[in-house]
C-alpha positions, 0 to 999 in steps of 0.5 A: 860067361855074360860074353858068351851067352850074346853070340849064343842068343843072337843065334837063337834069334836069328834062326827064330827070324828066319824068312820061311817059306809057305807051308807046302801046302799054301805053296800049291795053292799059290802055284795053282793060282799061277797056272790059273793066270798063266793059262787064263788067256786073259790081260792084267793091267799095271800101272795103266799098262796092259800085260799079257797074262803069262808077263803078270805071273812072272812080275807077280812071282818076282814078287812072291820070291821077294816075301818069301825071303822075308818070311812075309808069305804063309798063305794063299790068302797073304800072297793074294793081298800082299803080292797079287792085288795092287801095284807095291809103287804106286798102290794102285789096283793091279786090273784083270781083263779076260775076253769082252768082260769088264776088268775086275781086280785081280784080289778079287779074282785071284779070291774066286780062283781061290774059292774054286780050286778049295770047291773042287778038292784039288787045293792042297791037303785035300788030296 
């Protein structure tokens, strides 16, 4: 009977550790924040290299896919500080340029175009 119950319970466990993705909410958030980048006209620098703002979006998704299939990702707040604010090799701050204003932290931007979209009614839920 013992025997049994394992195969049972490792199941159970399974499915409780499963990766899960954000809620659908958190998600457009994420993916507003994205098009937010994409569209920016601006430069993020990674590892003391400059990339245009559309290459960011697709490195930083790659890694949004990453911890998204490790269930690591359950808010906008978690992908700025896990995914979009420093480098996972080196830790070093990933660096946002847009025109002639000094670069800032894109944690730190990513946080202001955060605060915006939920100011303006267009984060999810809000519709």
């Amino acid at each position: 009977m013992v025997r049994a119950f394992v195969p049972l319970a490792a199941c159970l466990v399974a499915a409780v550790c499963a990766a899960a993705p954000p809620p659908p909410a958190a998600r457009a958030e994420i993916d507003e924040l994205m098009t937010r980048l994409e569209t920016s006209g601006c430069e993020v620098n990674r590892n003391d290299s400059w990339y245009p703002a559309a290459d960011a979006r697709k490195h930083l998704l790659a890694k949004l896919k990453y911890l998204e299939d490790r269930g690591m990702v359950q808010t906008a707040e978690q992908f700025i500080e896990l995914a979009g604010s420093k480098s996972s090799v080196s830790g070093r701050p990933y660096l946002i340029k847009c025109g002639s204003v000094p670069p800032v932290e894109t944690g730190v931007w990513f946080s202001v175009q955060l605060q915006a979209l939920r100011a303006s009614g267009r984060a999810a839920g809000a519709h």
